[in-house]
C-alpha positions in Angstrom: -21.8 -14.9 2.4 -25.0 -14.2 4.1 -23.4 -16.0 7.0 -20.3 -13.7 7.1 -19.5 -10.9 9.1 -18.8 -7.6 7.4 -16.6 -5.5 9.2 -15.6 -2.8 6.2 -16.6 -2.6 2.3 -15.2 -0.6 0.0 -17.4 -0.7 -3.2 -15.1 -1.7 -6.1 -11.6 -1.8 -4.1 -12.5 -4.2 -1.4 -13.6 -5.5 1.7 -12.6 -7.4 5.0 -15.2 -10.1 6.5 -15.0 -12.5 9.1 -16.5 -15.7 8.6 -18.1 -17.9 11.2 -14.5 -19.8 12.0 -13.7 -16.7 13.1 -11.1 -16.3 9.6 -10.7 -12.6 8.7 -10.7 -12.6 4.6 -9.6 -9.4 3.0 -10.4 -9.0 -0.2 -9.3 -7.0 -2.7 -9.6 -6.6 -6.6 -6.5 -8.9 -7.2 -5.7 -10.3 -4.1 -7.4 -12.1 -1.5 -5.7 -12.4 2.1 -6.9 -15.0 4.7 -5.8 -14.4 8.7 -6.7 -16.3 12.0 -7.9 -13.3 14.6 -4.5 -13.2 16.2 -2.6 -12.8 13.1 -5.4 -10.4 11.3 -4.8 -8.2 14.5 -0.6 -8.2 14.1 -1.3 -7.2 9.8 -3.1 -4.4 11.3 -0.9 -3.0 13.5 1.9 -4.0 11.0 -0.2 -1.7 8.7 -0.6 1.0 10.8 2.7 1.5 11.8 3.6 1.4 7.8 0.9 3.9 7.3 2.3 6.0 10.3 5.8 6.2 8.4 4.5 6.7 4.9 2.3 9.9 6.4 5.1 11.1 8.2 6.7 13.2 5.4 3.5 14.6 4.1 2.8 15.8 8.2 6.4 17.1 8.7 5.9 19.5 5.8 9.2 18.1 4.4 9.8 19.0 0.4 9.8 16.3 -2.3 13.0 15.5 -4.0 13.3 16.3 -7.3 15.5 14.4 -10.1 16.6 15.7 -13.1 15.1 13.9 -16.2 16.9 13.8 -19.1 16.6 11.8 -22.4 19.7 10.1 -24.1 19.7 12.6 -26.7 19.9 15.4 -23.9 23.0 13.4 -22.4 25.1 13.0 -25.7 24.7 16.8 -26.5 26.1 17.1 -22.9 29.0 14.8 -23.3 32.4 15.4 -23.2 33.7 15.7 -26.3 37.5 14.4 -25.0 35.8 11.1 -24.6 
């Protein structure tokens, strides 16, 4: 590894490295991804745009949804009696 190019590390959740091929290798607890340069760049920007989208609620201010959570015993008190 001492040959390897370090571009990020992360302590215990992971890292990205770049060795002398030129391969880009995340790595991460439980998986390990492998990318020529080109393709490492389009995963980025694939990422990006996903972390773009999944941010967007949290920015817009817009309120969670909630859902009613009820058990089965809940439900059969609830029932219909008719059916």
């Amino acid at each position: 590894m001492a040959d390897q190019t370090i571009l990020v590390d992360d302590g215990n959740f992971g890292n990205v490295v770049v060795c002398p091929g030129g391969v880009v290798h995340i790595n991460l607890t439980h998986v390990s991804l492998k990318f020529l340069p080109e393709d490492f760049l389009k995963f980025a920007d694939l990422i990006e745009k996903a972390h773009r989208k999944y941010e967007e609620p949290l920015l817009t201010g817009s309120k969670p949804r909630l859902h009613l959570v009820a058990s089965e015993k809940d439900q059969d008190k609830n029932a219909d009696p008719k059916d």
